[in-house]
NUKOLLO-449278 format. One record per residue (C-alpha): residue in three letters; x, y, z. Coordinates in Angstrom, 1 decimal, always signed. Example, Ala and Ser with C-alpha at 12.3 -4.5 7.8 and 13.67 -1.06 7.14 Angstrom:
// residues 2
{residu: ala; east: +12.3; north: -4.5; up: +7.8}
{residu: ser; east: +13.7; north: -1.1; up: +7.1}
This chain:
// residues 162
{residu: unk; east: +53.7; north: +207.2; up: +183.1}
{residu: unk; east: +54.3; north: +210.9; up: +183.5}
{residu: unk; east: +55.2; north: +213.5; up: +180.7}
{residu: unk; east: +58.8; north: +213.3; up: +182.3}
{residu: unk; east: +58.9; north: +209.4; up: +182.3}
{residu: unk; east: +58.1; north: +209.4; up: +178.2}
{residu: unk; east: +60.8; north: +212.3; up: +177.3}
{residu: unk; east: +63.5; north: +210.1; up: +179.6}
{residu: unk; east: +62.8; north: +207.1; up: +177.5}
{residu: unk; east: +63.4; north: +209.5; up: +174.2}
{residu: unk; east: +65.9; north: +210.7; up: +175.8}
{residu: unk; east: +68.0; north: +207.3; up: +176.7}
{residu: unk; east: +67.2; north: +206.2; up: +172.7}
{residu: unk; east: +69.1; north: +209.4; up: +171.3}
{residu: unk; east: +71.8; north: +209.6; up: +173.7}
{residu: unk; east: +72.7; north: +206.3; up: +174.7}
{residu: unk; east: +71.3; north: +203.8; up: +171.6}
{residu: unk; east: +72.5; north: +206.0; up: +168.9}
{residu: unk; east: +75.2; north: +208.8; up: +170.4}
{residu: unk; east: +77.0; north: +206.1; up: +172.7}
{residu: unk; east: +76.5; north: +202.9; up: +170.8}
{residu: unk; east: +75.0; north: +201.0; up: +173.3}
{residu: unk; east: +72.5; north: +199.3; up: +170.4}
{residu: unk; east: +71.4; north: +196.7; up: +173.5}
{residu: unk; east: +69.2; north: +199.8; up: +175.3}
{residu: unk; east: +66.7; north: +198.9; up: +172.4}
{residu: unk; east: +66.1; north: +195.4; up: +173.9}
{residu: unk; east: +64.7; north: +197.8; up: +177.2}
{residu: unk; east: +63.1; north: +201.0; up: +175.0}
{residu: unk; east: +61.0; north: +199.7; up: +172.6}
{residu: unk; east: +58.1; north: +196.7; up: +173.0}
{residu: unk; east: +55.8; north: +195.4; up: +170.3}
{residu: unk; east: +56.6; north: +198.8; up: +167.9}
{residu: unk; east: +54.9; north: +199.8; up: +164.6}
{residu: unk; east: +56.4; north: +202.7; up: +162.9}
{residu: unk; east: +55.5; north: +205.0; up: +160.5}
{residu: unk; east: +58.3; north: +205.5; up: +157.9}
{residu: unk; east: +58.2; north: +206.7; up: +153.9}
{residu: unk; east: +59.4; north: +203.6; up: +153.1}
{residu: unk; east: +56.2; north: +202.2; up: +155.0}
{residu: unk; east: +55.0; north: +202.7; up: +151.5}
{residu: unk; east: +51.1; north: +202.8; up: +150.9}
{residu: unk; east: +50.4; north: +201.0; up: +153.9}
{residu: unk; east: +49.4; north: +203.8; up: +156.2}
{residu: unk; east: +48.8; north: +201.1; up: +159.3}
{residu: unk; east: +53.0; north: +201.4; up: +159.5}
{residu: unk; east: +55.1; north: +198.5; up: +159.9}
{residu: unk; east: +56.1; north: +196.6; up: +162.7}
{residu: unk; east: +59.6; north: +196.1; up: +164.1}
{residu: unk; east: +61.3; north: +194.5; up: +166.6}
{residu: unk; east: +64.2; north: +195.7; up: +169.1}
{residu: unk; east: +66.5; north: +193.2; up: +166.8}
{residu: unk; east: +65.3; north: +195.2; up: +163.8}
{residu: unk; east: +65.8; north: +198.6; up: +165.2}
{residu: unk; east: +69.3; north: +197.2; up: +166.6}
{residu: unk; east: +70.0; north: +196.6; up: +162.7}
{residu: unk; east: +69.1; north: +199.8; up: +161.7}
{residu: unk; east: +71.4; north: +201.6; up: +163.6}
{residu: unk; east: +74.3; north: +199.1; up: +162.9}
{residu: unk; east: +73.9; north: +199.7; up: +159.4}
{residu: unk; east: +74.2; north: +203.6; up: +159.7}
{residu: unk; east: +76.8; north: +203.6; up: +161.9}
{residu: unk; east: +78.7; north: +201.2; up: +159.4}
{residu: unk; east: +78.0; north: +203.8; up: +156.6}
{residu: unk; east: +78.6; north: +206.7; up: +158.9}
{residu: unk; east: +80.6; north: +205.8; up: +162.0}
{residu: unk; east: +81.1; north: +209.3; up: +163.6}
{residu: unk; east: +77.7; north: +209.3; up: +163.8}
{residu: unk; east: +75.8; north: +212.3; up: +165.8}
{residu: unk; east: +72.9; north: +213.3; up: +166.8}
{residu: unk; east: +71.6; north: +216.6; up: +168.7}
{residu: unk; east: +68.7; north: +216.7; up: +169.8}
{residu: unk; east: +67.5; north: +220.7; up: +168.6}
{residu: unk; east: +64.0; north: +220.2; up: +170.6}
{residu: unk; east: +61.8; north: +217.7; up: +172.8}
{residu: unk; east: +57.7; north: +218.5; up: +173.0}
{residu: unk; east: +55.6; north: +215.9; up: +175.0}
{residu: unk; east: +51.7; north: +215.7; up: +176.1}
{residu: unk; east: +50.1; north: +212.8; up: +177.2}
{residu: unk; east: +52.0; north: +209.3; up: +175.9}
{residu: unk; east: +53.6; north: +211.3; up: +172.5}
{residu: unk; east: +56.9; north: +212.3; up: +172.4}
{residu: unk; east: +58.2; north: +214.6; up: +169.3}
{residu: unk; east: +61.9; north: +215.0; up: +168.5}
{residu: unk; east: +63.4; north: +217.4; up: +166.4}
{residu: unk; east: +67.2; north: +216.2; up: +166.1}
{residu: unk; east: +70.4; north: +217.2; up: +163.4}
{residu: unk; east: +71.6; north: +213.7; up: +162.5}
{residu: unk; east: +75.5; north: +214.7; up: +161.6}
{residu: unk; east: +78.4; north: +212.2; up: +160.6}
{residu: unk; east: +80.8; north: +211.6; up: +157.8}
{residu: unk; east: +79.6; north: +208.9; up: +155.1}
{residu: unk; east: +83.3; north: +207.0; up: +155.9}
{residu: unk; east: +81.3; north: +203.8; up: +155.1}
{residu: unk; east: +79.1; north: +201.7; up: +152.7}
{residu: unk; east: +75.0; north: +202.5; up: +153.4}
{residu: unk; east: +72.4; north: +201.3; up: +151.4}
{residu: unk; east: +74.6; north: +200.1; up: +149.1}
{residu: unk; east: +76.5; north: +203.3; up: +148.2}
{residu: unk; east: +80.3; north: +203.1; up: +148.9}
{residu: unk; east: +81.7; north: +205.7; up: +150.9}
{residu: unk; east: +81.7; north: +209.1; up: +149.6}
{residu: unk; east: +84.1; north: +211.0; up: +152.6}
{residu: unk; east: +81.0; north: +213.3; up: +152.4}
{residu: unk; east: +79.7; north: +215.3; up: +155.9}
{residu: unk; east: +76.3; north: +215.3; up: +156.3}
{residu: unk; east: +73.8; north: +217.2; up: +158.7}
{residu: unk; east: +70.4; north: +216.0; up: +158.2}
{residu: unk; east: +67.0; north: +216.8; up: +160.1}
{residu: unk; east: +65.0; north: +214.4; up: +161.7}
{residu: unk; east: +61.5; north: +214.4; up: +163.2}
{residu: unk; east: +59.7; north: +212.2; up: +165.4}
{residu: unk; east: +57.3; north: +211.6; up: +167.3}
{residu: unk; east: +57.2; north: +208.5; up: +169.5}
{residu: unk; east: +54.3; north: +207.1; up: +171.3}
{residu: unk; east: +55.2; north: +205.6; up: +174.9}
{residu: unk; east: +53.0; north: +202.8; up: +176.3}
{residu: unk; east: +54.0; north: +200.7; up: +179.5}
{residu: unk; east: +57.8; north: +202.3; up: +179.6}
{residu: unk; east: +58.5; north: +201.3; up: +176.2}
{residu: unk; east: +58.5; north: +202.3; up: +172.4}
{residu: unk; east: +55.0; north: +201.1; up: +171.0}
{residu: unk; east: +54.8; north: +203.6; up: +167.8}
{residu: unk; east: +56.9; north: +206.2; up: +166.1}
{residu: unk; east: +56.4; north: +208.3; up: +163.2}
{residu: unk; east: +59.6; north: +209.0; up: +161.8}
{residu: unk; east: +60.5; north: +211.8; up: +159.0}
{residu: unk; east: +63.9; north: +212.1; up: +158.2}
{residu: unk; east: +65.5; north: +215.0; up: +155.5}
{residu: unk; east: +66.5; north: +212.1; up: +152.9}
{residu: unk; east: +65.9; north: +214.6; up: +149.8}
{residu: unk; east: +68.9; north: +216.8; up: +152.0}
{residu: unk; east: +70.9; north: +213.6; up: +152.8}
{residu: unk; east: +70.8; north: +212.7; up: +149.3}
{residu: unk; east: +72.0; north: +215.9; up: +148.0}
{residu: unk; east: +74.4; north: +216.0; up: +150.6}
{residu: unk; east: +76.1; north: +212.5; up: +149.7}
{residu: unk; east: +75.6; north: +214.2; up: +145.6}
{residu: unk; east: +73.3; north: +212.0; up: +144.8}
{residu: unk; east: +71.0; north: +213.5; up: +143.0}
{residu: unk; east: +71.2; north: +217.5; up: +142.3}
{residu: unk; east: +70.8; north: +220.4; up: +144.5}
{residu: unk; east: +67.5; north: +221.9; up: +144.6}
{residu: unk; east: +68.7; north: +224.8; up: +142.6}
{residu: unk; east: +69.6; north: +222.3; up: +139.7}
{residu: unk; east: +66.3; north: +220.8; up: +140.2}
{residu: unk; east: +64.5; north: +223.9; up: +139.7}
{residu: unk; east: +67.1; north: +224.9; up: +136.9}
{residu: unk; east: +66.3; north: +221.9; up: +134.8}
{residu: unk; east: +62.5; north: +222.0; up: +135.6}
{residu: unk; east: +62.6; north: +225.6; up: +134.3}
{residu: unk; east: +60.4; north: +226.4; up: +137.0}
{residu: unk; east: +62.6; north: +229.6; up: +138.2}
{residu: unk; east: +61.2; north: +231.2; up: +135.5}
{residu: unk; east: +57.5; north: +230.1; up: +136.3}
{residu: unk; east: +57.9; north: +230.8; up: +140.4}
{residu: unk; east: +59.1; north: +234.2; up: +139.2}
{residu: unk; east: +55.8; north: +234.9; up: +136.8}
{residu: unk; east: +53.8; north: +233.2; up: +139.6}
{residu: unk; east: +55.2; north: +236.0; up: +142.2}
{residu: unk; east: +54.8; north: +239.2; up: +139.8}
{residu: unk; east: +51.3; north: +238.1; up: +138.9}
């Protein structure tokens, strides 16, 4: 398949699986997929997942945030590789992962890289801003707060005068 082809595919999974809700389009995008995830844990071989699975996935974020957005910032592709840089925005109106809603906006980045093989999703390597989301949805403390606590405002400002 050509450069073009690949980005298409990408293309059809942001705009019409996630931003139009058509969750059936992953039954046609994505094949025998292994993807590479931080919650992949230690196992650097990924994990696989089916077009049910990925299906899931999205359900369950558009339950937790159903205004759901994304916009796609920039699309790079050589060969069979695809990488997407997207903001992920929506309104936490919704229970996700167990966290009731909060009425919180969020604008998170997301980078992947897909790997296109026959027409169809066979690996992604996904990296999405969850320290950001987190913070966002005041989970855990601003990175200022972070620092603050760890006292290491004052050691980044030894570190720069030498």
């Amino acid at each position: 398949m050509s450069v073009e082809q690949n980005k298409k595919i990408v293309r059809r999974f942001i705009d019409e699986m996630w931003n139009q809700r058509k969750l059936q389009v992953a039954d046609e995008l994505f094949g025998d997929c292994v993807t590479h995830q931080l919650r992949s844990g230690e196992d650097s071989t990924g994990v696989p997942r089916s077009p049910d699975s990925v299906k899931r996935e999205a359900a369950a974020w558009l339950t937790g945030f159903p205004d759901l957005e994304f916009v796609l910032e920039q699309m790079i592709a050589a060969g069979d590789r695809v990488m997407s840089y997207c903001t992920m925005r929506g309104t936490h109106s919704g229970a996700w992962m167990g966290i009731g809603p909060t009425g919180r906006k969020v604008s998170i980045p997301i980078i992947t890289i897909h790997r296109i093989k026959d027409g169809k999703i066979a690996e992604d390597w996904v990296l999405v801003g969850s320290l950001i989301l987190f913070q966002q949805l005041s989970l855990v403390p601003q990175t200022q707060e972070i620092f603050g606590a760890a006292k290491l405002k004052d050691f980044s400002q030894k570190a720069i005068k030498g």
